[in-house]
C-alpha positions as CSV (number, residue, x, y, z in Angstrom):
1,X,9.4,29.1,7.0
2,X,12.9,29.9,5.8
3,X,13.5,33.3,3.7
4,X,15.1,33.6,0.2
5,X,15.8,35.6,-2.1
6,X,15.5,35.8,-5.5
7,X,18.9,35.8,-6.1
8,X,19.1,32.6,-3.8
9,X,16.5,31.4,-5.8
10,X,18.2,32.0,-9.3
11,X,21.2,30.1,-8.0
12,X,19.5,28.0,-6.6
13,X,17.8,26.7,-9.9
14,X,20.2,27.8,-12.4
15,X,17.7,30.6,-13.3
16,X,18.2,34.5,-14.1
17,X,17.0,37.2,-11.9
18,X,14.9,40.1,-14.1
19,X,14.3,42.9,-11.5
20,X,14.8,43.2,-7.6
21,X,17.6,40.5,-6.9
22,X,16.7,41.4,-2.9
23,X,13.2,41.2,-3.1
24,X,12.3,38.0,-0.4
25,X,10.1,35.2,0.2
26,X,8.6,33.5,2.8
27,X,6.3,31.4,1.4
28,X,4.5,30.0,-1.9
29,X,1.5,30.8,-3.8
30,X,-0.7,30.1,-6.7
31,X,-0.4,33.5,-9.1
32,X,-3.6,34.6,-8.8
33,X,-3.7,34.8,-5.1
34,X,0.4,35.2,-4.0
35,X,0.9,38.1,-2.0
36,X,3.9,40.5,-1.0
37,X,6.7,38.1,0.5
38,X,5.3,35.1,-1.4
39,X,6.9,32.7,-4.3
40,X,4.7,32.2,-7.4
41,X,5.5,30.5,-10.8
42,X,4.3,31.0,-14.8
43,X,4.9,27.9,-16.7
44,X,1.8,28.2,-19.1
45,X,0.8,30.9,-21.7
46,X,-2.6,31.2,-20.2
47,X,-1.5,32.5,-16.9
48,X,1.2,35.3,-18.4
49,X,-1.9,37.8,-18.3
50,X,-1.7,37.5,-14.2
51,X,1.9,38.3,-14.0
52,X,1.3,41.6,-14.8
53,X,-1.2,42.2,-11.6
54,X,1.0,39.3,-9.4
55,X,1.2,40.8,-5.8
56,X,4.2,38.2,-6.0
57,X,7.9,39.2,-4.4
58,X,9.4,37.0,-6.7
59,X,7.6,35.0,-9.5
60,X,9.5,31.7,-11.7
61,X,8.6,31.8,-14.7
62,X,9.8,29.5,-18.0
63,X,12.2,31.3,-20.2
64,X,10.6,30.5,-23.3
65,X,7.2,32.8,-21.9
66,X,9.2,35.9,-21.4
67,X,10.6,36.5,-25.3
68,X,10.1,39.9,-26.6
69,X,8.6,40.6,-23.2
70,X,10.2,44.3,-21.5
71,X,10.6,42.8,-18.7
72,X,10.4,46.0,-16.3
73,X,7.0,46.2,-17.0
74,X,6.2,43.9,-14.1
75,X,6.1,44.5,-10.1
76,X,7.6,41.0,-9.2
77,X,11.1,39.9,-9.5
78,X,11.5,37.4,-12.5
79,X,13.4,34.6,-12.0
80,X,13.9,33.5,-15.4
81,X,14.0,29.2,-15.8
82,X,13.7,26.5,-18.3
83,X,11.1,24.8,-16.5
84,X,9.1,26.9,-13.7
85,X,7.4,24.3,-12.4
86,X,10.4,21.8,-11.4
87,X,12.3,24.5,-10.4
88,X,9.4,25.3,-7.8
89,X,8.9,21.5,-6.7
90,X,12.9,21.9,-6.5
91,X,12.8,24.5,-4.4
92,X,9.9,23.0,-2.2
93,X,11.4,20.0,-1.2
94,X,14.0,21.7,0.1
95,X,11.4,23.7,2.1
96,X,9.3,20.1,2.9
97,X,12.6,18.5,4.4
98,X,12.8,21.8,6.6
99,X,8.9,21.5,7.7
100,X,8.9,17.9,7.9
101,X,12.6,16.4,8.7
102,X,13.4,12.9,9.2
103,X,12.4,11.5,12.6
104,X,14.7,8.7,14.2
105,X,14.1,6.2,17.1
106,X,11.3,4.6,18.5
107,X,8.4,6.2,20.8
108,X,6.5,4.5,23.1
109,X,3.7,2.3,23.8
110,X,5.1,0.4,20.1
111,X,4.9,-3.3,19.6
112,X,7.6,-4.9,17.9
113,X,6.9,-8.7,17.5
114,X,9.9,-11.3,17.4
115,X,12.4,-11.9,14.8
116,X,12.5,-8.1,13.9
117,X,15.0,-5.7,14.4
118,X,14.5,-2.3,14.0
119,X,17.7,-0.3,12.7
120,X,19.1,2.3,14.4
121,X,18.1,4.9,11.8
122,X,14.8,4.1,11.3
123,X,11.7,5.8,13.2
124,X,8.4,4.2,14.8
125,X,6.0,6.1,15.8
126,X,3.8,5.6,18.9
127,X,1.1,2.7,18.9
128,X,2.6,1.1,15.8
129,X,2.3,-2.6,15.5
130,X,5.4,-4.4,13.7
131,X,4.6,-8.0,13.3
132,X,7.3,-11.2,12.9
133,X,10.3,-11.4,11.2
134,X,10.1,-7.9,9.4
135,X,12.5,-6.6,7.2
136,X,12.6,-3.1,7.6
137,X,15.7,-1.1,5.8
138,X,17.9,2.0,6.6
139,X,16.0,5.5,7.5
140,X,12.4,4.0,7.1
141,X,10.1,6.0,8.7
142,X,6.7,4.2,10.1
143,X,4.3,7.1,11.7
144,X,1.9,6.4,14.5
145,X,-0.8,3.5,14.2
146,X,0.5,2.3,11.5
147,X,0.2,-1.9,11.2
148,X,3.4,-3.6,9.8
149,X,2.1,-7.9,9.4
150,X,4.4,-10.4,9.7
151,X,7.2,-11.3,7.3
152,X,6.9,-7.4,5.3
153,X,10.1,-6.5,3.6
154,X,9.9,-2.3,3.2
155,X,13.1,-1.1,1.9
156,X,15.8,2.0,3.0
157,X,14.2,5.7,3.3
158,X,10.6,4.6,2.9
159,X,7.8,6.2,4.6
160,X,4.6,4.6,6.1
161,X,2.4,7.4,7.2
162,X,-0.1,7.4,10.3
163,X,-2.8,4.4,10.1
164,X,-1.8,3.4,6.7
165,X,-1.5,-1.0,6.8
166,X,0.4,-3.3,5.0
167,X,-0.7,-6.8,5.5
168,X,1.5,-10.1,5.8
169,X,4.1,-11.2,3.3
170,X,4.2,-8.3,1.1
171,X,7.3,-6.2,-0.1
172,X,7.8,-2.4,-0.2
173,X,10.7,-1.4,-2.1
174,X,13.4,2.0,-1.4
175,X,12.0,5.4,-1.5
176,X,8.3,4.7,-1.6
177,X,6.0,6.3,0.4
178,X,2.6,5.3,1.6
179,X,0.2,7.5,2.7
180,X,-2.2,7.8,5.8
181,X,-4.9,5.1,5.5
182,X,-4.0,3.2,2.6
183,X,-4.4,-0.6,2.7
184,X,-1.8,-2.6,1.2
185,X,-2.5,-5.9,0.6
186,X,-6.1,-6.7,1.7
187,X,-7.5,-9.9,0.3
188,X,-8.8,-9.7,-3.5
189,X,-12.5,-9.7,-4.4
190,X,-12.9,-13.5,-4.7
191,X,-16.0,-15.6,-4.4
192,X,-17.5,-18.4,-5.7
193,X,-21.4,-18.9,-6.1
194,X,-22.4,-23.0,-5.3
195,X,-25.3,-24.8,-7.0
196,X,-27.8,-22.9,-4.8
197,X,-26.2,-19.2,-5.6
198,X,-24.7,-18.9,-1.9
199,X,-21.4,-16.9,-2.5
200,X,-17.6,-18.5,-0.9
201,X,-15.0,-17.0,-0.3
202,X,-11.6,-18.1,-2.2
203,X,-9.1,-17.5,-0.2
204,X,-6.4,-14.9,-1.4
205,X,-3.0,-16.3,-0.9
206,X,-0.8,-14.3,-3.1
207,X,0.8,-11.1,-2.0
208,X,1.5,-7.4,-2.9
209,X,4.9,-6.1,-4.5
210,X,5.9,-2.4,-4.9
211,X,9.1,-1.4,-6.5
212,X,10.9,1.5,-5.6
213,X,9.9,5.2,-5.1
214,X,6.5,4.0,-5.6
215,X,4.2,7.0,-4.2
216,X,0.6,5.9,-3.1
217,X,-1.9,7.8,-2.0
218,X,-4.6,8.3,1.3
219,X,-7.2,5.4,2.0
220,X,-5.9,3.9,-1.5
221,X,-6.1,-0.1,-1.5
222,X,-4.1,-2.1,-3.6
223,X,-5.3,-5.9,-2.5
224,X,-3.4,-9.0,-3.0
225,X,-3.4,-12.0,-5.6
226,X,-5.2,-15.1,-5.3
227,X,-2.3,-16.8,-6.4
228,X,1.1,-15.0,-7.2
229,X,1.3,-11.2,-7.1
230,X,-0.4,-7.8,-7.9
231,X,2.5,-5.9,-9.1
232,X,3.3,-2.5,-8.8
233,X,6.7,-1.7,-10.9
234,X,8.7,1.3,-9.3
235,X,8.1,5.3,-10.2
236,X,4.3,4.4,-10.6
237,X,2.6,7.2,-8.5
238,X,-1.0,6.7,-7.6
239,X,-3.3,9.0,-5.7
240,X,-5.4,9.1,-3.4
241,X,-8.9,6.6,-3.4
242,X,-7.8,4.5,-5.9
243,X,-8.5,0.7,-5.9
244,X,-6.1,-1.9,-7.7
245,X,-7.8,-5.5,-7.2
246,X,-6.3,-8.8,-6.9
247,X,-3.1,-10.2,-9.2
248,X,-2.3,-6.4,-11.1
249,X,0.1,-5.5,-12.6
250,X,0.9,-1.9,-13.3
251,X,4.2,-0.9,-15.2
252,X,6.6,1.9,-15.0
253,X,6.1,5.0,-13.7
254,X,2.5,5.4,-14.6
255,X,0.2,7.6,-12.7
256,X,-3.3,6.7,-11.3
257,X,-5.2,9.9,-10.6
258,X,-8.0,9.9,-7.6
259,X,-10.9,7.6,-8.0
260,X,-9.5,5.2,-10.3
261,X,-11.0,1.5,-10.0
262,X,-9.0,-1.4,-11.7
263,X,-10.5,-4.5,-11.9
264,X,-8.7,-8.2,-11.2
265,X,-6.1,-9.4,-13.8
266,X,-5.5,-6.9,-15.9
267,X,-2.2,-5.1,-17.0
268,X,-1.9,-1.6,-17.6
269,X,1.7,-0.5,-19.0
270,X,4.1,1.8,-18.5
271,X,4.2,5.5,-18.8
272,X,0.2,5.0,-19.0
273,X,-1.9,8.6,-17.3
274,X,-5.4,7.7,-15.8
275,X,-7.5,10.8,-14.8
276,X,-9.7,11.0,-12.5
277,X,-12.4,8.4,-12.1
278,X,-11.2,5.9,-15.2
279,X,-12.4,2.3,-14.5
280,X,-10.8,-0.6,-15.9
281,X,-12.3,-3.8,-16.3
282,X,-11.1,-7.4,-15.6
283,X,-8.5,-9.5,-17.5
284,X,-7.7,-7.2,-20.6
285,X,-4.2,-5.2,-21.0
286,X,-3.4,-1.6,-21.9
287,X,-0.2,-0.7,-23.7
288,X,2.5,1.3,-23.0
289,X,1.7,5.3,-23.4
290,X,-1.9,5.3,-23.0
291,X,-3.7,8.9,-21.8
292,X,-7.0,7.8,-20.6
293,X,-9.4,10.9,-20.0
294,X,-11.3,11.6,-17.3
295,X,-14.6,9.2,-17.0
296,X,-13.0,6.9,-19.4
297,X,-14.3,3.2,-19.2
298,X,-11.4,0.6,-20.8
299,X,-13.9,-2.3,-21.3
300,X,-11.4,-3.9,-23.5
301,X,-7.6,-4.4,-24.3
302,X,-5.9,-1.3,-25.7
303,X,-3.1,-2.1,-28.0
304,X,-1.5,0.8,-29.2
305,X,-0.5,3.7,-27.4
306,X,-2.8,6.8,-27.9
307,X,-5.0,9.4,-26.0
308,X,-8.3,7.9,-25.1
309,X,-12.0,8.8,-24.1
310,X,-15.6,7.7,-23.2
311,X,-17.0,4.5,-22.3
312,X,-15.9,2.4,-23.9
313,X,-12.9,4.3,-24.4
314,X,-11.5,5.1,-28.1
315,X,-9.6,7.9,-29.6
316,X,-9.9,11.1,-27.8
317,X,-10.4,13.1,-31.3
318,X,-13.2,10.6,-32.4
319,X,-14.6,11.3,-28.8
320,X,-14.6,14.8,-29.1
321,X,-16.1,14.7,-32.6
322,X,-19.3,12.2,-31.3
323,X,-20.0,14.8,-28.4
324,X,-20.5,17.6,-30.7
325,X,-23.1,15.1,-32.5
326,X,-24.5,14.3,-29.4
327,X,-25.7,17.5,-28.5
328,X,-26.9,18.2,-31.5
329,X,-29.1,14.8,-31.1
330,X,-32.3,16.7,-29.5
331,X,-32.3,19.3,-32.5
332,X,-31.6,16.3,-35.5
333,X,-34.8,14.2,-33.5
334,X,-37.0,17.2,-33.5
335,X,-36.6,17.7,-37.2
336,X,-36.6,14.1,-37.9
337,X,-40.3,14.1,-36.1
């Protein structure tokens, strides 16, 4: 790890330096448990009451936080910023391209089927499988055991990490990266019952598209159409466990959180926020600007933009209000008996 210092770090994010402009770093920490020679950062009123116990070296915190503050009161340097907490994911990308750099050539045993070329900047890691007539652009970076199927397209400076797969005919845009284990265009969920309820497959011959600096996450699976594409429009981030079904389409950079399950044919739009553990069911479409809580089950379209709640989901306030009835419910029965 690389040493700074808080004046390195000031210039580095256009911040001001309250205290020690010497004091170094080493490394990065959560407030609560940063020690001497560590990096913290403040970007929340709640967590001001820790900055006066940090153990912190140097500590980023948003400009707005520190007014009327005497600023000598506190054992860490200050780096004063307008936003603490880009200024640390500034500052630790710098540090990730230092830990993790770009990797270039190709290690062997790697199989490389025919009608590819692999660029001269690009890197394949050992046991990797790159099937016919792949596209694969500039700086790309495919880790070990990772499956490439024929006729992908993955476009310059994306990363496919270890053991992730992405299957035939789908596209991968710029600057994406895909993480270890995720499966990018598995067959939808598609079967038929006959006369005697005996389930067939229908066979899933559509394909996957991710636009640029698409980010998705470990053991995610985002599967392919039936017909057409499932559609994943570029600055969407999705995390890790989170299953998009056949013919999808997700719009600009919205985020998925962990868990999320979206169900065949439906739309969500752009700049939408699912937490943790949101299902969505089939064939319905959410606006653009949606905030779907935690839980939340969209059994329906949702046509305006808004902060939703509950199953099925509906606005966050009204949510909040029924809960407080809700646990009231055993008391109101009891005096109803």
């Amino acid at each position: 790890m690389m040493t700074f210092t808080a004046q390195q770090i000031a210039a580095a994010t256009g911040g001001k330096v309250y205290g020690d402009s010497n004091a170094s770093v080493s490394d990065v920490a959560p407030i609560e448990q940063a020690r001497e020679g560590q990096l913290s950062f403040v970007c929340d009123e709640k967590y001001m009451p820790l900055l006066a116990s940090a153990n912190a070296s140097v500590v980023l915190v948003n400009t707005a936080l520190l007014d009327g503050l005497d600023l000598q009161q506190y054992r860490p340097a200050i780096v004063a910023v307008e936003n603490a907490r880009a200024a640390i994911a500034q500052l630790l990308q710098a540090v990730a391209q230092v830990l993790n750099p770009r990797r270039q050539g190709v290690e062997q045993p790697v199989f490389v089927a025919e009608g590819t070329d692999i660029p001269a900047s690009a890197y394949i890691g050992a046991m990797a499988y790159i099937g016919k007539n792949v596209h694969l652009g500039e700086n790309v970076q495919i880790y070990p055991q990772a499956y490439i199927g024929d006729n992908v397209r993955i476009g310059d400076n994306t990363i496919i990490y270890a053991g992730a797969k992405v299957y035939y005919n789908c596209s991968i845009g710029k600057d994406c990266i895909i993480h270890a284990g995720a499966v990018i265009g598995a067959d939808g969920f598609g079967f038929e019952p006959d006369g005697q309820g005996v389930y067939h497959k229908v066979p899933q011959i559509g394909t996957v598209v991710v636009e640029d600096d698409v980010e998705i996450g470990a053991n995610t699976c985002i599967d392919r159409a039936m017909m057409g594409e499932t559609h994943i429009c570029r600055n969407t981030k999705i995390d890790n466990l989170v299953q998009v079904a056949h013919n999808v389409h997700i719009g600009q950079s919205t985020v998925l959180c962990g868990q999320v399950g979206i169900a065949g044919s439906t739309t969500i739009g752009s700049r939408c926020t699912l937490t943790g553990q949101v299902g969505v069911a089939g064939h319905i479409e959410v606006a653009d600007g949606c905030v779907f809580g935690a839980q939340s089950g969209i059994t329906g379209s949702i046509r305006k933009a808004g902060v939703y709640a509950g199953t099925p989901a509906i606005d966050a306030n009204t949510w909040k209000r029924a809960q407080v009835v809700v646990k009231k419910l055993p008391e109101i029965y009891g005096k109803m008996k």
